[in-house]
Every structure is written in structure tokens, then in C-alpha cells.
Backbone as a chain_set.jsonl record, in Angstrom:
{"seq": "XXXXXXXXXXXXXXXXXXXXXXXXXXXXXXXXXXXXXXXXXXXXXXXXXXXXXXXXXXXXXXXXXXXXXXXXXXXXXXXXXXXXXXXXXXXXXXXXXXXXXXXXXXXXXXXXXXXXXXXXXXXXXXXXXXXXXXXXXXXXXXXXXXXXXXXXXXXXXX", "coords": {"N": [[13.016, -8.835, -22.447], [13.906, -6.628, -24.956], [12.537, -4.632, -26.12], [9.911, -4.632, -24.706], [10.911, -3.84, -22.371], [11.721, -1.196, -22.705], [9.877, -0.171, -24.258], [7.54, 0.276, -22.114], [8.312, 1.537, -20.416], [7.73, 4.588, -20.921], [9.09, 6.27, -22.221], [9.126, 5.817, -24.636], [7.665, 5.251, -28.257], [5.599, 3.076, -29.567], [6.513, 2.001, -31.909], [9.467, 3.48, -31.539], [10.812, 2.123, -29.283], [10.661, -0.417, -30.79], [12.473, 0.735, -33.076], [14.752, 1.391, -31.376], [15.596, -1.005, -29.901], [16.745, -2.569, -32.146], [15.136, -3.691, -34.258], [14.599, -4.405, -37.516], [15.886, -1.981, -39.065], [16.568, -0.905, -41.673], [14.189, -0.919, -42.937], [11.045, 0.743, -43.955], [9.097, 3.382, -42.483], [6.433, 3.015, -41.997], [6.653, 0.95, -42.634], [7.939, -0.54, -40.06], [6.317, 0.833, -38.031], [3.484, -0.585, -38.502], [5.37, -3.464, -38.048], [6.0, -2.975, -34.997], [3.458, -2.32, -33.733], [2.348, -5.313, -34.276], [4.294, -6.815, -33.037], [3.682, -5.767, -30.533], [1.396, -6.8, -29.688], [1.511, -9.729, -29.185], [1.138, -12.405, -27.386], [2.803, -12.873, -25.12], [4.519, -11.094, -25.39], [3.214, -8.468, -24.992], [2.443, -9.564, -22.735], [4.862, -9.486, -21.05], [5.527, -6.517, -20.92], [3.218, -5.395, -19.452], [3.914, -6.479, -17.307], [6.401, -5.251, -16.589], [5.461, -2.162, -16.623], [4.348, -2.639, -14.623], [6.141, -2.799, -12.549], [6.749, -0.664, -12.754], [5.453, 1.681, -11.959], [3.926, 3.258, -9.122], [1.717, 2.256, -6.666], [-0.156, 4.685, -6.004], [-0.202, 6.198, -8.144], [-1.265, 3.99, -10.159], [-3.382, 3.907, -9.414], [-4.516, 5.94, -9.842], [-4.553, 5.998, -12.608], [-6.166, 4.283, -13.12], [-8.438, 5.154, -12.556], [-8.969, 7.261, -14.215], [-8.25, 5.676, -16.687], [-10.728, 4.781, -16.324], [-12.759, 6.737, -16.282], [-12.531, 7.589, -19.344], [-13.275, 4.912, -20.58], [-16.071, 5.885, -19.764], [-16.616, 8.287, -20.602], [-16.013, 7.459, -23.865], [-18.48, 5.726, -23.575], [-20.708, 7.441, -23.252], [-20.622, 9.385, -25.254], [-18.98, 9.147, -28.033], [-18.45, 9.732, -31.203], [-18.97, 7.207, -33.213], [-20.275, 4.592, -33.158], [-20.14, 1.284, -33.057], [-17.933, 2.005, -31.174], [-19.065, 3.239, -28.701], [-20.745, 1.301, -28.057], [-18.702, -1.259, -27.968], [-17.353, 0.581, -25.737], [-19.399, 1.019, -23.902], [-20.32, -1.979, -23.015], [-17.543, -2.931, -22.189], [-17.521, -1.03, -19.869], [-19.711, -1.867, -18.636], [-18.766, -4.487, -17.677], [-17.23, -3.433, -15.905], [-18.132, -2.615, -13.571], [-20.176, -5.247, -13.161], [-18.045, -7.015, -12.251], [-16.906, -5.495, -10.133], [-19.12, -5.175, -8.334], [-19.866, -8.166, -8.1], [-17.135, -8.772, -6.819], [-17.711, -6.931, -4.512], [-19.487, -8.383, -3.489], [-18.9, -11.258, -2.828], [-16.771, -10.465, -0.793], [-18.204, -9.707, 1.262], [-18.76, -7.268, 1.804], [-21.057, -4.813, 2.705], [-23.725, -2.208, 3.039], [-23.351, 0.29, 5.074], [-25.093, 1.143, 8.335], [-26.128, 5.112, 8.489], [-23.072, 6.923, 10.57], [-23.599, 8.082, 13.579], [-21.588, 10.776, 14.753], [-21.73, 11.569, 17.05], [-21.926, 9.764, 18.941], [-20.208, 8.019, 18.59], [-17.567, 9.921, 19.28], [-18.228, 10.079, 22.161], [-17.978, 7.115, 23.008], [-15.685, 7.036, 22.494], [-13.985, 8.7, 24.216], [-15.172, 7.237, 26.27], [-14.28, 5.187, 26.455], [-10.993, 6.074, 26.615], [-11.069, 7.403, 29.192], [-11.475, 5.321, 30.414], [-9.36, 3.789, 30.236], [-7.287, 5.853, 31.113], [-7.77, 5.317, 33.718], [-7.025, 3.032, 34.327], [-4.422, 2.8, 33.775], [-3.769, 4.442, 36.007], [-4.272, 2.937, 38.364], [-2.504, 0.901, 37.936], [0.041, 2.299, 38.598], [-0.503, 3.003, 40.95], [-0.586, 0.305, 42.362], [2.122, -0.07, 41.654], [3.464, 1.48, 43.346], [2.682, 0.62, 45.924], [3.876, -2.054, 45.563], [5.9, -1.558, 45.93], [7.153, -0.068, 47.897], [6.122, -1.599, 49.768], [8.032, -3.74, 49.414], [10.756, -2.39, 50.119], [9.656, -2.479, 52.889], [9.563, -4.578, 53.941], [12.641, -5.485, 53.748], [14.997, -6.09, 55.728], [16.919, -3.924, 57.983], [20.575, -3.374, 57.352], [22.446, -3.553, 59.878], [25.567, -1.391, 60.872]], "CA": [[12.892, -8.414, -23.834], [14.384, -4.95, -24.569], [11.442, -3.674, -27.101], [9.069, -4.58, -23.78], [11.062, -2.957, -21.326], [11.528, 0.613, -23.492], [8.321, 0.637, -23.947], [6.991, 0.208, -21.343], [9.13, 2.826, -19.515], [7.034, 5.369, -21.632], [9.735, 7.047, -22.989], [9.376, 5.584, -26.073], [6.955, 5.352, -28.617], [6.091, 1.281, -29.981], [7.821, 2.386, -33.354], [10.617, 4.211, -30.851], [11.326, 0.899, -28.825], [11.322, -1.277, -32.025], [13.589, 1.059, -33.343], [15.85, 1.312, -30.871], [15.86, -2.828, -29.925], [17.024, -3.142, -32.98], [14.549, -4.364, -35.175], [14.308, -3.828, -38.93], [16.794, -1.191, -39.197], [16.357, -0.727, -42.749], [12.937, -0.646, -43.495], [10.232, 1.987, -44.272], [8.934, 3.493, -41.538], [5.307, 2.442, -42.117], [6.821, -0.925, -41.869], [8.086, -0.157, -38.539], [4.984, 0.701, -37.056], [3.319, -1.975, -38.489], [5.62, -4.721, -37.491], [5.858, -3.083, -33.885], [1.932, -3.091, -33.674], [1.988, -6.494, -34.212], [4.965, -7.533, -31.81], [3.507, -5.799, -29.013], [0.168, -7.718, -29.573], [2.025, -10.929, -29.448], [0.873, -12.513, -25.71], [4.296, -13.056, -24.487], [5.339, -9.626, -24.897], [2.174, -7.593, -24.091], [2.459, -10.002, -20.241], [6.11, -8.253, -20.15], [5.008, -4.943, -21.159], [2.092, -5.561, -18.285], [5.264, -6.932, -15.822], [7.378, -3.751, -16.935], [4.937, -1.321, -16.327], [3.79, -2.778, -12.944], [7.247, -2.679, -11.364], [7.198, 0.97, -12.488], [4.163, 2.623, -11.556], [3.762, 3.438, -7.963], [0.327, 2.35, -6.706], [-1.074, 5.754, -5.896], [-0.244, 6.467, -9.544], [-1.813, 2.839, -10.708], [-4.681, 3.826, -8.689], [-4.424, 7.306, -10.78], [-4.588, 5.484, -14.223], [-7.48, 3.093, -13.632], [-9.535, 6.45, -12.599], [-8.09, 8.007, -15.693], [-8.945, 4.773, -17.531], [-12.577, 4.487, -16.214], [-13.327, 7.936, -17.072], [-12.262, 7.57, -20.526], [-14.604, 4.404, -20.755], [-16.977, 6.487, -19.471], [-16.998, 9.451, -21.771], [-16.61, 7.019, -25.025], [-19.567, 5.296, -23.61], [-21.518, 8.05, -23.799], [-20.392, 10.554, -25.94], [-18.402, 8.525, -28.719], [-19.366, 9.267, -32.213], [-18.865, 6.048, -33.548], [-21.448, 3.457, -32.743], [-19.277, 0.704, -32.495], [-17.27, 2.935, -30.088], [-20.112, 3.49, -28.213], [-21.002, -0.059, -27.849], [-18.036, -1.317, -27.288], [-16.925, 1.393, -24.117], [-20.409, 0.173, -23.02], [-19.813, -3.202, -22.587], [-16.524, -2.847, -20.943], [-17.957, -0.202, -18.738], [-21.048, -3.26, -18.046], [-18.208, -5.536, -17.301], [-16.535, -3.608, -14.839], [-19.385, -2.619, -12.941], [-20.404, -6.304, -13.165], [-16.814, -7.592, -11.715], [-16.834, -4.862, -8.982], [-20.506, -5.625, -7.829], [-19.404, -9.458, -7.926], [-16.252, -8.653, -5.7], [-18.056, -6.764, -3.155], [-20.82, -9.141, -2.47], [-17.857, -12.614, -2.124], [-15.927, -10.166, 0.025], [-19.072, -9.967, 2.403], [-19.356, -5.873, 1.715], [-22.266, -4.408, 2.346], [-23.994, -1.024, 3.042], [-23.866, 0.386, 6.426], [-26.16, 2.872, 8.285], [-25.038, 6.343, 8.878], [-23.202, 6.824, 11.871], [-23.715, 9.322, 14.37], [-20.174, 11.047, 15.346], [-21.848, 12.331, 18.879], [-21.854, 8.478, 19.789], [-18.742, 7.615, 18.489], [-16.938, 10.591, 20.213], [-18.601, 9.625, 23.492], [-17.705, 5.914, 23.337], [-14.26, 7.283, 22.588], [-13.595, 9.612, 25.119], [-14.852, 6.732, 28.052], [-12.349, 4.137, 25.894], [-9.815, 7.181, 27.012], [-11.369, 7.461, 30.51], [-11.146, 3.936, 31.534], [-7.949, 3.732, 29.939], [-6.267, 6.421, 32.087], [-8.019, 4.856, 35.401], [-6.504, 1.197, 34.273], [-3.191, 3.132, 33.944], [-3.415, 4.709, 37.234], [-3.962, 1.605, 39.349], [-1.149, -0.123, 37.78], [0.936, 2.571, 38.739], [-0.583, 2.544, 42.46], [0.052, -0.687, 42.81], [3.977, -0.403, 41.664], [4.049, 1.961, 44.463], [2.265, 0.013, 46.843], [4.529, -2.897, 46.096], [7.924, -0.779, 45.913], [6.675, 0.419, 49.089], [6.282, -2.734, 50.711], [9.27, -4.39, 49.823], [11.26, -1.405, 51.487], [9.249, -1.847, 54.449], [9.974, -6.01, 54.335], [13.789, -5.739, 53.542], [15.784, -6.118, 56.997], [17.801, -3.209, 57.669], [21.541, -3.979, 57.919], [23.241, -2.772, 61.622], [26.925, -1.764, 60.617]], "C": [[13.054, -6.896, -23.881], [13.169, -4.578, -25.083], [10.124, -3.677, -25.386], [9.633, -3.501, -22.705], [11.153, -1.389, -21.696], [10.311, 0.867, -23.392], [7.142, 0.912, -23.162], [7.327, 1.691, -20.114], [8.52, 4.345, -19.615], [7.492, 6.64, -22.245], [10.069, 7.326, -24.673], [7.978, 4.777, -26.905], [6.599, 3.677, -29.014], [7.05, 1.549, -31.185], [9.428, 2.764, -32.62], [11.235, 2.834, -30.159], [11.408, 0.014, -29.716], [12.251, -0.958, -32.507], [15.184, 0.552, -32.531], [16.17, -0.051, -30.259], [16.51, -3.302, -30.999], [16.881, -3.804, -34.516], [14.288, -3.376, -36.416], [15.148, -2.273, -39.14], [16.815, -0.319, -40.071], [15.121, -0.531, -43.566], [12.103, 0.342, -43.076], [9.711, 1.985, -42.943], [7.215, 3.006, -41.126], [5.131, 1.049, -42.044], [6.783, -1.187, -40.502], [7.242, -0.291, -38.321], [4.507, -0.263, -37.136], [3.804, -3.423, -37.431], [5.705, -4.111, -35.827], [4.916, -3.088, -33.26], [2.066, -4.27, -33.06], [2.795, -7.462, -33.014], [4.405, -7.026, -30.38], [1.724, -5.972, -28.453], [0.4, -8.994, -29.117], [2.11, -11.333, -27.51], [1.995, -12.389, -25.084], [4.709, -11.795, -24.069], [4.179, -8.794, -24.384], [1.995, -8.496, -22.265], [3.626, -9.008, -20.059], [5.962, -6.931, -20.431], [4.763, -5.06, -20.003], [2.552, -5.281, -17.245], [6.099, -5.518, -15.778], [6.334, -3.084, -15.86], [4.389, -1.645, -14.582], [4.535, -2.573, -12.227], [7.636, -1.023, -11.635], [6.479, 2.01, -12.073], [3.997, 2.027, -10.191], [2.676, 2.781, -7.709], [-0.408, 3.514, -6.639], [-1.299, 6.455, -7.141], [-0.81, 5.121, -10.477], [-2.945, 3.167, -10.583], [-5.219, 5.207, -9.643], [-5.08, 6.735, -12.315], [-5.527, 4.707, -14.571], [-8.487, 3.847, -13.739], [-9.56, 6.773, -14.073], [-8.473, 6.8, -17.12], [-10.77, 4.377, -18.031], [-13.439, 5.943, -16.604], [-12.96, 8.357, -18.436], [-13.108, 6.498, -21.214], [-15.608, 5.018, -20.873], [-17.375, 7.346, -21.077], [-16.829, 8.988, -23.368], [-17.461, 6.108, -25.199], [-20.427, 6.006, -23.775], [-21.664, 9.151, -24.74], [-19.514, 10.358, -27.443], [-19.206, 8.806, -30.04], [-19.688, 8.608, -33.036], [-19.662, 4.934, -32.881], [-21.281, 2.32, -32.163], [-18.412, 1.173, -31.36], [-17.46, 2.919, -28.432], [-20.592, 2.072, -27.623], [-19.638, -0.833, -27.314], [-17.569, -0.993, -25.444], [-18.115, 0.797, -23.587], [-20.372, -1.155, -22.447], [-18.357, -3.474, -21.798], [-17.248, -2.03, -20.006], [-19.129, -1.001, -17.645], [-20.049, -4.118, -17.463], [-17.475, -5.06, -16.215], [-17.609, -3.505, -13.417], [-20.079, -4.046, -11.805], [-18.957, -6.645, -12.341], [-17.086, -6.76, -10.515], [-17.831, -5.358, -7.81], [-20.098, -7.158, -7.298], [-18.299, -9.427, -6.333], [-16.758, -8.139, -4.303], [-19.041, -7.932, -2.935], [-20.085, -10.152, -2.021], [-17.211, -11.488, -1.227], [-16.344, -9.792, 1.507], [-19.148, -8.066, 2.828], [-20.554, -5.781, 1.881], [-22.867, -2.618, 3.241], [-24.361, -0.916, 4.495], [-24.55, 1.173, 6.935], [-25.695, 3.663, 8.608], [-24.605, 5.9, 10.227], [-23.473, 7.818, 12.532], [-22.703, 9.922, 15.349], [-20.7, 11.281, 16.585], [-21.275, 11.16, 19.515], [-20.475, 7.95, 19.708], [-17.478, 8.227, 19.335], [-16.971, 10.17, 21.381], [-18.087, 8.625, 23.549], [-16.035, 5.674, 23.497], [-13.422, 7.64, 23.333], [-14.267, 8.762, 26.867], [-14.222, 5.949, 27.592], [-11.353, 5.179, 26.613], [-9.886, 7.264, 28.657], [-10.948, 6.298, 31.638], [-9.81, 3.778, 31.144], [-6.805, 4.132, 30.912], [-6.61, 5.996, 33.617], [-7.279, 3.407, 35.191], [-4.808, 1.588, 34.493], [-2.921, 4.203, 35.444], [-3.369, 3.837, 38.089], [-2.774, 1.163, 39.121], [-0.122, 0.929, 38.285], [0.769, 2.674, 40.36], [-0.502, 1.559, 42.75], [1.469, -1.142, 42.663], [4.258, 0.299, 42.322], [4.225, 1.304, 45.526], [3.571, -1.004, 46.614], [6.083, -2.419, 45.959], [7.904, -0.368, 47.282], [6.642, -0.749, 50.169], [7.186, -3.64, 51.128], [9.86, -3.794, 50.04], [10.8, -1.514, 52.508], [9.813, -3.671, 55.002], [11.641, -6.209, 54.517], [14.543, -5.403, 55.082], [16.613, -4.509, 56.705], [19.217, -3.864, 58.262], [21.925, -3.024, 59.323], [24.415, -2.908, 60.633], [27.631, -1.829, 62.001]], "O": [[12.529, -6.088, -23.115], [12.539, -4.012, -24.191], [9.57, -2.611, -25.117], [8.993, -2.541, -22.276], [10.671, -0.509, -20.983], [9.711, 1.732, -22.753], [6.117, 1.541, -23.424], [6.682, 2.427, -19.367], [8.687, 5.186, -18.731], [6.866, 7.626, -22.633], [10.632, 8.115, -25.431], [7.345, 3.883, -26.345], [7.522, 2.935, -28.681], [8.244, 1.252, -31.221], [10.452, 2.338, -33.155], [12.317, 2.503, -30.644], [12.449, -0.625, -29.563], [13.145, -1.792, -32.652], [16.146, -0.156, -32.828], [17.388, -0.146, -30.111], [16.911, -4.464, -30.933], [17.649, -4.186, -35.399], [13.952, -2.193, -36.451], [14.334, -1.425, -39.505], [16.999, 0.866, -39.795], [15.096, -0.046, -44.697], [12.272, 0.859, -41.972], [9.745, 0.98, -42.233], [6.921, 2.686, -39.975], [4.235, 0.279, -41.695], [5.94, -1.824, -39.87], [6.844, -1.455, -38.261], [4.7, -1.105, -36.259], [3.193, -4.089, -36.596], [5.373, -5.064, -35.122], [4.966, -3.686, -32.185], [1.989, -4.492, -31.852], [2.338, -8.385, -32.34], [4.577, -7.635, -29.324], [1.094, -5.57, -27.475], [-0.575, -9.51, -28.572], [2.813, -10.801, -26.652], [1.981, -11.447, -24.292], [5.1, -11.401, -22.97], [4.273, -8.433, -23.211], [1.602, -8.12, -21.161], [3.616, -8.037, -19.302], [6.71, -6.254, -19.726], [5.691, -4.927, -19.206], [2.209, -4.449, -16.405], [6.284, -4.9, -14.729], [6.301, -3.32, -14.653], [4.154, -0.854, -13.668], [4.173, -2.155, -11.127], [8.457, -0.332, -11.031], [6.924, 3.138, -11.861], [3.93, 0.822, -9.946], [2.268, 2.451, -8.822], [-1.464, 3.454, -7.269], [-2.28, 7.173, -7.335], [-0.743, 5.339, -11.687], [-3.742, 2.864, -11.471], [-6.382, 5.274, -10.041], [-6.054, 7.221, -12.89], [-5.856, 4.371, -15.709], [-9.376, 3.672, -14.572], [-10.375, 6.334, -14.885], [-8.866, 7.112, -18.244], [-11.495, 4.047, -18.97], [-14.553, 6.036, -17.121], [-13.09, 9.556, -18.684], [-13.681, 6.809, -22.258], [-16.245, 4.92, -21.921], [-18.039, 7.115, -22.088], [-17.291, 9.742, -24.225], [-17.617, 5.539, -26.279], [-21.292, 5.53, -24.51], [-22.726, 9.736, -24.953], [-19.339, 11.407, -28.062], [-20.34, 8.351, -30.186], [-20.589, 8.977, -33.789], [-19.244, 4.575, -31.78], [-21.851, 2.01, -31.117], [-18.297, 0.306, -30.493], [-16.724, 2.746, -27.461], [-20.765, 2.072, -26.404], [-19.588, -0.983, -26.093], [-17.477, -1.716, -24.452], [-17.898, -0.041, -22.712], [-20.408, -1.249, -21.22], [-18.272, -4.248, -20.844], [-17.662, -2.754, -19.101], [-19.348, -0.846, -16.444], [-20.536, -4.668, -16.475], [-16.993, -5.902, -15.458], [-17.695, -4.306, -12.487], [-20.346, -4.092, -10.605], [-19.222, -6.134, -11.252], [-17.626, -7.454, -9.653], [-17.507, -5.796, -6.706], [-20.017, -7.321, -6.08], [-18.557, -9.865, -5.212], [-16.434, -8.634, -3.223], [-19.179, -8.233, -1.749], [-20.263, -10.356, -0.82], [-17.056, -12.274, -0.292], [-15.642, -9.615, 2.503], [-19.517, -7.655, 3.929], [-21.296, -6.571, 1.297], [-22.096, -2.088, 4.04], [-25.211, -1.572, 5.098], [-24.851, 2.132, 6.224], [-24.628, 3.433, 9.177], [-25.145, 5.053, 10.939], [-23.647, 8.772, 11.773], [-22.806, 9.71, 16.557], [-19.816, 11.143, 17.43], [-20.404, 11.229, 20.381], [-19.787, 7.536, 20.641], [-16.621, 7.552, 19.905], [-15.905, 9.822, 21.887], [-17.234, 8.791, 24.421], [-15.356, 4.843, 24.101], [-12.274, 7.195, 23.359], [-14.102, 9.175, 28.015], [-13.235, 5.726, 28.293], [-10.859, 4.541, 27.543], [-8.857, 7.194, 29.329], [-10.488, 6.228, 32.777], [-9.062, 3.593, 32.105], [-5.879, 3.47, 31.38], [-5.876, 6.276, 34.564], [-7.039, 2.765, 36.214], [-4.049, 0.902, 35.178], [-1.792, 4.596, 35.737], [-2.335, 3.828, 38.756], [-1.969, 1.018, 40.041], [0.928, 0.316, 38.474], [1.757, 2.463, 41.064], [-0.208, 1.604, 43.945], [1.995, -2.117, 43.2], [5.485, 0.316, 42.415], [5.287, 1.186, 46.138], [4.436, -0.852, 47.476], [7.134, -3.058, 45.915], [9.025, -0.393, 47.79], [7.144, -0.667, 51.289], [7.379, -4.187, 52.213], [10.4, -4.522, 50.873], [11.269, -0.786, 53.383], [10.301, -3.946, 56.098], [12.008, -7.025, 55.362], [14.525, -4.22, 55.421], [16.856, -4.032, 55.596], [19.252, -4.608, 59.241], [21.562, -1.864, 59.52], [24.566, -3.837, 59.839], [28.822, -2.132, 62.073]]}, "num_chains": 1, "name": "protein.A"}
């Protein structure tokens, strides 16, 4: 649907992608808006909006916009001077909270105790230790046996 994919692209305004799709050509511009409001309420097209915009936003910039989203909850949860507003952003802001909380506990998250880098370093540095002694044997023993089969191989007499 072209009006989904323009607008989604975010080059264009909903009135700007109705326009230019085609629609209503002729009518007032207060129509416009209107009727493009309403088409890009319409489930069908707000999923391909959704689909648009997902194949165009990077994740590190998705990941950008939900911040950017949740701190805009935020601040018309508490700072909104509209009541409804206020109530509203609250209740989404309760619901994500609620969903997040939910996800970590099925995903078997949970809070760990500090660690203590001394130990970690240390456990690291004899991982590294035994490492380079496991890789020295193996290479004394591809001497040893390069060494041996030169000493087994007949020599020829010419």
C-alpha cells in the first residue's frame, strides 16, 4: 500500500502520503487530514505502516526509539497537565513495567551477587596458564613423534 509505505519512510507527513498516493485530490485540506487520520487507523494499514517501519529502522535505532518512547511515557506520567493524560501515560507506563517484570521471571532472570573482579582475573589468568601448558605438550609430543619416525624410517644405501 503506497500511503503505508510513504509514510512510514518519515518523509512524509499522514496528510503528505495521502496526498501524494493519490487520494482525494480535490478536496479541502481539512478533509485530507481527516480522511488520512482515519485510513491510517484502519488495522490493515497501521500492521503495514508497523511492517514498513520495521524493515527500516536499524535495531540500535529501534532500541533508540523505545528509550525515546519510554521517556516520553514517563514525563507525561508525571508531569502532564491533563489528568486524563496523566492517567493514561500511567497505565501504559504500569503495563510495561508489568510485561517486563513478567518476561524476566519466565525467562528464569534473576538478580546476581556482586562479583569480585580480583577472582575473576585470577581464574582467568590460570584458564591462560593451563592453556599454554596444554599447548606446549601437544607440541612436545609432535616433536617427539616427528622425531621418532625419523629415527624408525630405514635409511636407503644408494
Amino acid at each position: 500500500m503506497l500511503f503505508a509505505r510513504l509514510y512510514s519512510t518519515g518523509q512524509y507527513s499522514k496528510t503528505g502520503a495521502y496526498e501524494e498516493a493519490g487520494y482525494m485530490p480535490n478536496g479541502k485540506r481539512r478533509s485530507r487530514q481527516a480522511e488520512a487520520q482515519k485510513l491510517s487507523k484502519r488495522p490493515h494499514v497501521a500492521e503495514a505502516i508497523a511492517a514498513y517501519q520495521a524493515q527500516l529502522l536499524p535495531l540500535d535505532e529501534m532500541r533508540a526509539e523505545k528509550q525515546n518512547a519510554l521517556r516520553n511515557i514517563k514525563t507525561l506520567a508525571y508531569g502532564a497537565k491533563d489528568e486524563r493524560v496523566r492517567l493514561a501515560s500511567s497505565k501504559a507506563l504500569y503495563e510495561l513495567c508489568h510485561e517486563r517484570e513478567k518476561f524476566a521471571n519466565t525467562k528464569g532472570y534473576r538478580r546476581t551477587e556482586p562479583v569480585d573482579i580480583d577472582v575473576v582475573v585470577d581464574e582467568l589468568l590460570k584458564l591462560s596458564q593451563a592453556s599454554a601448558e596444554t599447548s606446549n605438550l601437544l607440541e612436545l609430543e609432535e616433536v617427539d613423534e616427528a622425531s621418532s619416525a625419523s629415527q624408525r624410517e630405514p635409511e636407503e644405501e644408494p
